[in-house]
NUDO-158969 format. One record per residue (C-alpha): y, x negated, z; residue in three letters. Coordinates in Angstrom, 2 decimals. Last residue first. Layout:
+---------+---------+---------+-----+
|      yy |      xx |      zz | res |
+---------+---------+---------+-----+
|       Y |       X |       Z | ALA |
...
+---------+---------+---------+-----+
! end
This chain:
+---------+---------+---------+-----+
|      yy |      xx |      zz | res |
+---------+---------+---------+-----+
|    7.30 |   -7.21 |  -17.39 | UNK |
|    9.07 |  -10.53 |  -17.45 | UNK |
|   12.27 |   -9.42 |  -17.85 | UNK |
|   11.69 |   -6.45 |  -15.72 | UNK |
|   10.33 |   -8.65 |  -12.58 | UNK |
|   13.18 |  -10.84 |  -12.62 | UNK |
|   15.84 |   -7.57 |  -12.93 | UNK |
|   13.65 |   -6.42 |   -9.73 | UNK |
|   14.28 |   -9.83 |   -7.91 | UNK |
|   17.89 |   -9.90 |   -9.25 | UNK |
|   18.67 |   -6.69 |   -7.55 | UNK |
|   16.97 |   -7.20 |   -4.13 | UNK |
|   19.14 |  -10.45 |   -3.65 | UNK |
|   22.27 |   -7.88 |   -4.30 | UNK |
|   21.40 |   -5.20 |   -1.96 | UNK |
|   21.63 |   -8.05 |    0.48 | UNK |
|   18.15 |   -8.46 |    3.08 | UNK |
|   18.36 |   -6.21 |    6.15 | UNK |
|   18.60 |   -8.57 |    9.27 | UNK |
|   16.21 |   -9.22 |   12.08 | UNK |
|   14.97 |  -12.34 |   10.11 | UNK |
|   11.48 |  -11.67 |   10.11 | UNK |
|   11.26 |   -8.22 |   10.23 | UNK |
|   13.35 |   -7.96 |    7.35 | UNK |
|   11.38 |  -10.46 |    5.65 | UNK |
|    8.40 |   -8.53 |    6.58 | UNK |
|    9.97 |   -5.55 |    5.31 | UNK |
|   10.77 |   -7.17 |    1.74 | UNK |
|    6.96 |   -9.16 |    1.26 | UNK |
|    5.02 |   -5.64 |    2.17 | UNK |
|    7.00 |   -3.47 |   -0.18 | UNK |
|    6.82 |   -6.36 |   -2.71 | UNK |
|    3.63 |   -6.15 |   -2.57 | UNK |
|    1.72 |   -9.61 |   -1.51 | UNK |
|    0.01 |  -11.96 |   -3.09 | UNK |
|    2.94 |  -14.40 |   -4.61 | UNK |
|    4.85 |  -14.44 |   -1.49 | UNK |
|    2.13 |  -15.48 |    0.80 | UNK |
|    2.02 |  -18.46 |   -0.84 | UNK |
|   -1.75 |  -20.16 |   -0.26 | UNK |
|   -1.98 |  -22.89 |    2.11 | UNK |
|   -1.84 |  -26.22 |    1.85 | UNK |
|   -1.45 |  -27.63 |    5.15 | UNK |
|   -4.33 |  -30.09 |    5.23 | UNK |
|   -7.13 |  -30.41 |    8.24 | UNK |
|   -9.56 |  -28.92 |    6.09 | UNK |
|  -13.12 |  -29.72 |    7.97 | UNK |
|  -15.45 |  -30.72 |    5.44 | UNK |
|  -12.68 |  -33.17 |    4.20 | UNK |
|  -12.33 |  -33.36 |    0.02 | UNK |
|   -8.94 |  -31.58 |    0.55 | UNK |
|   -7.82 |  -30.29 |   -2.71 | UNK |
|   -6.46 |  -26.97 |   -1.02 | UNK |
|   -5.07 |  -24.02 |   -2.84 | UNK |
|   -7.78 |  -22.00 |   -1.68 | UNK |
|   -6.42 |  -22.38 |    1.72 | UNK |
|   -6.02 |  -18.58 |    3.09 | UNK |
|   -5.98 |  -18.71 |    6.80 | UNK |
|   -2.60 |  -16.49 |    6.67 | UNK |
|   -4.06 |  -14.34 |    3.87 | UNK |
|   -6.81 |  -12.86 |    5.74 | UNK |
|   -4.50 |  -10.81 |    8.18 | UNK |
|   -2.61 |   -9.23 |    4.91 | UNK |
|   -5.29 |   -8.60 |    3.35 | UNK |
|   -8.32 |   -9.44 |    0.73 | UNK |
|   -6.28 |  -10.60 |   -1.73 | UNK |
|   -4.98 |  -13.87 |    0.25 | UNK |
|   -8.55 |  -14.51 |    1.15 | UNK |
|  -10.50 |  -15.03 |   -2.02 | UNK |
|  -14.18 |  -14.53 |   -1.11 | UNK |
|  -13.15 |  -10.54 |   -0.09 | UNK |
|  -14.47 |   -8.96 |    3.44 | UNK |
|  -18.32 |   -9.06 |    4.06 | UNK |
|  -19.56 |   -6.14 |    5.79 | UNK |
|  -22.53 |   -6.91 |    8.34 | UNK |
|  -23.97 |   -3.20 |    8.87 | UNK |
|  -22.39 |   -1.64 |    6.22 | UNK |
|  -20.83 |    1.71 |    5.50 | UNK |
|  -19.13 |    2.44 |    8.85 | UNK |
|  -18.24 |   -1.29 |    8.83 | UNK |
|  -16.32 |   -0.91 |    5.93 | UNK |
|  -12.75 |    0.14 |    7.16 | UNK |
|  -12.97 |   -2.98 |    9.83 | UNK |
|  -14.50 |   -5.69 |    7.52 | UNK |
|  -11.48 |   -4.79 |    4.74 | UNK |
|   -8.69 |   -5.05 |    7.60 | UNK |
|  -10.01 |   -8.96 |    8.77 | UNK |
|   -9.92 |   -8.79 |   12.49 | UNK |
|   -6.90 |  -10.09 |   14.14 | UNK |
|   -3.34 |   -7.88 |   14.21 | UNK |
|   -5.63 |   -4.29 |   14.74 | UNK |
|   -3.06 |   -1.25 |   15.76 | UNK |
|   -3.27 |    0.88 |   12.82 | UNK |
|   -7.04 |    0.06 |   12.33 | UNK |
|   -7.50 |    0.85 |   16.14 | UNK |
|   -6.12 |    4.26 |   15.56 | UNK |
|   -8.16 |    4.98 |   12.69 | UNK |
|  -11.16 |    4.40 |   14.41 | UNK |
|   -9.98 |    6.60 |   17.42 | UNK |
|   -9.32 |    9.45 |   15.29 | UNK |
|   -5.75 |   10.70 |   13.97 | UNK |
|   -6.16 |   14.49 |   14.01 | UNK |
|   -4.27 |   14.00 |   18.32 | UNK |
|   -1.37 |   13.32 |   16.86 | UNK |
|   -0.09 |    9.67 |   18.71 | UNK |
|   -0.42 |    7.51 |   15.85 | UNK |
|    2.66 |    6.79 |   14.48 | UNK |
|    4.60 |    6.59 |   18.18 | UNK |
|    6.29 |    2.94 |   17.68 | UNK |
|    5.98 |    2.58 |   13.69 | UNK |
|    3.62 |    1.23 |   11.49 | UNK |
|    3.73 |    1.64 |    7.66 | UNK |
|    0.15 |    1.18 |    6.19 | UNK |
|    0.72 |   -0.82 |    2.97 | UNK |
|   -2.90 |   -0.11 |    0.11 | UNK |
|   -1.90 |   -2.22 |   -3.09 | UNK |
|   -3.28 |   -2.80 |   -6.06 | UNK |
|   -4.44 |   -5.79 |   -8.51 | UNK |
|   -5.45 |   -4.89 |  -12.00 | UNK |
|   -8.42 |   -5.80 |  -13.66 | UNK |
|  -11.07 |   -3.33 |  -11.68 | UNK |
|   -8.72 |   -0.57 |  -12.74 | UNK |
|  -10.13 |    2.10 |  -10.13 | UNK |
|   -8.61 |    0.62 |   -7.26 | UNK |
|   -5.53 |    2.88 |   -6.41 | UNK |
|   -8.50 |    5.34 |   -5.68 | UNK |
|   -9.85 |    3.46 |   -3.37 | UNK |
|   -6.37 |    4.06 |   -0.73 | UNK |
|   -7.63 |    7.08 |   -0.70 | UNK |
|  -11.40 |    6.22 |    0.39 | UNK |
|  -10.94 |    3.75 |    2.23 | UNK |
|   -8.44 |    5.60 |    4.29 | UNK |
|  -10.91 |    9.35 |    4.71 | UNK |
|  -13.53 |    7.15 |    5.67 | UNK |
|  -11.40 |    5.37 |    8.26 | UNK |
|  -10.13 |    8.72 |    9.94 | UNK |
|   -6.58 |   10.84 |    9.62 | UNK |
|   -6.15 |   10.12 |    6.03 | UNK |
|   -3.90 |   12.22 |    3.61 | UNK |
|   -4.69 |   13.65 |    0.08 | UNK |
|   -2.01 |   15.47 |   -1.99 | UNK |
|   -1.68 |   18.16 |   -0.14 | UNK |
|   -2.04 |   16.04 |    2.76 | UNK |
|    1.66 |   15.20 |    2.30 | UNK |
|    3.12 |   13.45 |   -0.65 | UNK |
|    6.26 |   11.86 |   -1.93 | UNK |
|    5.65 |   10.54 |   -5.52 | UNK |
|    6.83 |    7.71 |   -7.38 | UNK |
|    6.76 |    6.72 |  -10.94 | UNK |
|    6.95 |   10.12 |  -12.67 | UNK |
|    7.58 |    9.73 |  -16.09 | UNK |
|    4.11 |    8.22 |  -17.55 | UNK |
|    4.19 |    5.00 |  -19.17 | UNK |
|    0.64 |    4.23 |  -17.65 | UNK |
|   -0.16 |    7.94 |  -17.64 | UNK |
|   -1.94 |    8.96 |  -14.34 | UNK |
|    1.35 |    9.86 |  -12.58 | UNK |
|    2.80 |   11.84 |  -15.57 | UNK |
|   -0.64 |   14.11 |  -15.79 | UNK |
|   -0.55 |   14.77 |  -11.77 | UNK |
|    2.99 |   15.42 |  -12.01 | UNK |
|    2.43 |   18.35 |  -14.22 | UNK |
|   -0.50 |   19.62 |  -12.43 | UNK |
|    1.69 |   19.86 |   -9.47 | UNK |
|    4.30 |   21.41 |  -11.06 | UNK |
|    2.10 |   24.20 |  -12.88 | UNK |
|    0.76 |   24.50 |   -9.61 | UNK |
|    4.22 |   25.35 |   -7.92 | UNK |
|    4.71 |   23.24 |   -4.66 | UNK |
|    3.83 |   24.63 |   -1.70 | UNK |
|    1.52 |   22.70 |   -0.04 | UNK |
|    3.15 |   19.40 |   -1.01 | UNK |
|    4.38 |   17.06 |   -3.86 | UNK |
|    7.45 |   15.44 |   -4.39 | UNK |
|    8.79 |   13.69 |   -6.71 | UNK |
|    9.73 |   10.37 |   -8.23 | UNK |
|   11.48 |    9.26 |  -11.94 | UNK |
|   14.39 |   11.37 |  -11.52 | UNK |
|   16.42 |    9.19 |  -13.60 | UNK |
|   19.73 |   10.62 |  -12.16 | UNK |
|   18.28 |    8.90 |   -8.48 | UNK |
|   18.99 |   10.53 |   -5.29 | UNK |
|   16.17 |    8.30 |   -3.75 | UNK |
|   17.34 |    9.36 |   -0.37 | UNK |
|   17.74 |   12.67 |   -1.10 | UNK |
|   13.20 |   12.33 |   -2.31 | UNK |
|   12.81 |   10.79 |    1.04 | UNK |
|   14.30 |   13.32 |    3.58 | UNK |
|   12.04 |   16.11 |    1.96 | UNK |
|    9.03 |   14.21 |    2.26 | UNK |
|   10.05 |   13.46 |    6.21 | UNK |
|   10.39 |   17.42 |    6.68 | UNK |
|    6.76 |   17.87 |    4.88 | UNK |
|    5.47 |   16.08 |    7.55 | UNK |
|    2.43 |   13.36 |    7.71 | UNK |
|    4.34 |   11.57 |    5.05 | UNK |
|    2.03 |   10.02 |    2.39 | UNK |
|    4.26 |    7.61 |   -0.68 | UNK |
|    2.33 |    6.98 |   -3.34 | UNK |
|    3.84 |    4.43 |   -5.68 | UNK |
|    3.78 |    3.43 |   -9.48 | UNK |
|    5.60 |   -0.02 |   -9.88 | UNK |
|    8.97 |    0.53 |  -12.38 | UNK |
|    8.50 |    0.31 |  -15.76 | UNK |
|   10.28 |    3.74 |  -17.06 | UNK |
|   12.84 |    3.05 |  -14.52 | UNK |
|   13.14 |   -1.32 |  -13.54 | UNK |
|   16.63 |   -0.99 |  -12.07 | UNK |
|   17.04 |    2.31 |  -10.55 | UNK |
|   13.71 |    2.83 |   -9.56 | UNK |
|   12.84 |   -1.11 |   -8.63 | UNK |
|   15.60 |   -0.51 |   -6.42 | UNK |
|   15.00 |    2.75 |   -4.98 | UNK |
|   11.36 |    0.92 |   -3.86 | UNK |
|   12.59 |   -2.37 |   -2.17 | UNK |
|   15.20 |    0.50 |   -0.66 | UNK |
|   12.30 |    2.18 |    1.53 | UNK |
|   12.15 |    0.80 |    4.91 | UNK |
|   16.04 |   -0.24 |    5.01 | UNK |
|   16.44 |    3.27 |    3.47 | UNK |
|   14.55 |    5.24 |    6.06 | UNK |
|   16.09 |    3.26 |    9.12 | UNK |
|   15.24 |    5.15 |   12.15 | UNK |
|   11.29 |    4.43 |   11.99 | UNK |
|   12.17 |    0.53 |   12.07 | UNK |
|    9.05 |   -0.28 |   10.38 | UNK |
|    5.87 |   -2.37 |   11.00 | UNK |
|    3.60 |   -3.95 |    8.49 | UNK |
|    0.02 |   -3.08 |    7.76 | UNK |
|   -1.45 |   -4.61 |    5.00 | UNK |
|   -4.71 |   -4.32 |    2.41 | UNK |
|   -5.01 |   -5.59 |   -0.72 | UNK |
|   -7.38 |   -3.33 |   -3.18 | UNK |
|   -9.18 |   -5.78 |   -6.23 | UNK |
|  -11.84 |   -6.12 |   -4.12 | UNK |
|  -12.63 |   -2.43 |   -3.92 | UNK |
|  -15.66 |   -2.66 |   -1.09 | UNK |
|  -17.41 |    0.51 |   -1.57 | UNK |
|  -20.29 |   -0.43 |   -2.85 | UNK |
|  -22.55 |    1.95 |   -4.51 | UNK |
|  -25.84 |    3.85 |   -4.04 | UNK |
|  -27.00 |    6.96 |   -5.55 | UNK |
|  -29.80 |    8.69 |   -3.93 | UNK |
|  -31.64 |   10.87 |   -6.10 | UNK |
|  -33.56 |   13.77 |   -4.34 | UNK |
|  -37.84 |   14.45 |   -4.68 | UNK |
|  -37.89 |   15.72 |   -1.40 | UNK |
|  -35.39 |   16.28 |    1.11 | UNK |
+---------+---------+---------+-----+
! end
């Protein structure tokens, strides 16, 4: 083409963490209760969450899970009303907006390649200030539709390379993942020594960086359950959220 504009930007969101954790598929509210929680607890200033379903069966079975009198989550699909859906669009995008989570299929955007992931989960990125978070749930069968491609595929099933390197490398040649490992993802985070004072050139220490202060606390709760094979109290998941509200 002659006489175009090209207009060149970097895709790399560093303020975007990225995690993958795996789910017992069977167990909707042991996957999901870190979020009725904050919900019930937190309301008006609970975390803003998108929630993709691949079905709009599994979108239904969310929002009677929540079952919330607030009603502070919704759903959002094909068929929803437009009015509705322009609606919830307005809420979500307001910082004290009443719609806090929302239960979406591809109506609402839905990635089935790299491309389409970075650039989704991008979009929680836009405040360059404020940290966000992109959690993949993983579950035994979660990628056998054939519209999931074979990048995609390996992303879901990756437990070594750093996540940001493998979603940009079809934008960069040599992609660099974040300087500061624990927000980068969750893969990065485990090397992570920034908190280290060792003067040795080759850190022998043990310092490493909390995990629990970096990641969601979607990510921190099913790891935990994952962890110790048991679903954490109702009661320990109460105090965190009335924790996070006081100091809100």
């Amino acid at each position: 083409m002659d006489g175009c504009v090209k207009i060149l930007g970097d895709p790399n969101k560093t303020n975007v963490r990225y995690a993958v954790v795996d789910i017992d598929s069977t167990s909707s509210y042991g996957s999901f209760s870190v979020i009725i929680k904050d919900v019930e607890i937190i309301q008006i200033n609970a975390t803003k969450v998108l929630v993709f379903c691949r079905k709009k069966e599994h979108v239904k079975e969310l929002f009677e899970l929540f079952n919330d009198p607030t009603r502070l989550f919704t759903m959002y699909h094909k068929k929803t009303d437009n009015l509705v859906k322009g609606t919830i669009e307005t809420e979500f995008c307001k910082e004290n907006g009443t719609v806090r989570v929302v239960f979406c299929t591809i109506a609402f955007g839905m990635e089935s390649d790299l491309d389409d992931y970075l650039q989704e989960s991008g979009r929680i990125g836009r405040s360059s200030d404020t940290m966000s978070h992109a959690v993949l749930l993983r579950f035994k069968g979660c990628t056998q539709s054939r519209k999931i491609s074979k990048g995609m595929k390996e992303y879901v099933k990756n437990n070594e390379e750093c996540r940001c390197k493998l979603l940009l490398k079809p934008f960069c040649s040599s992609p660099q993942s974040n300087d500061t490992k624990h927000s980068c993802c969750d893969l990065c985070a485990k090397s992570c020594r920034c908190v280290c004072t060792c003067s040795l050139e080759l850190c022998i220490c043990q310092d490493s960086c909390s995990l629990s202060d970096y990641q969601s606390p979607v990510e921190a709760y099913i790891k935990s359950l994952n962890d110790t094979e048991e679903r954490v109290p109702d009661s320990a998941i109460s105090n965190e959220m009335s924790r996070r509200r006081q100091t809100h």
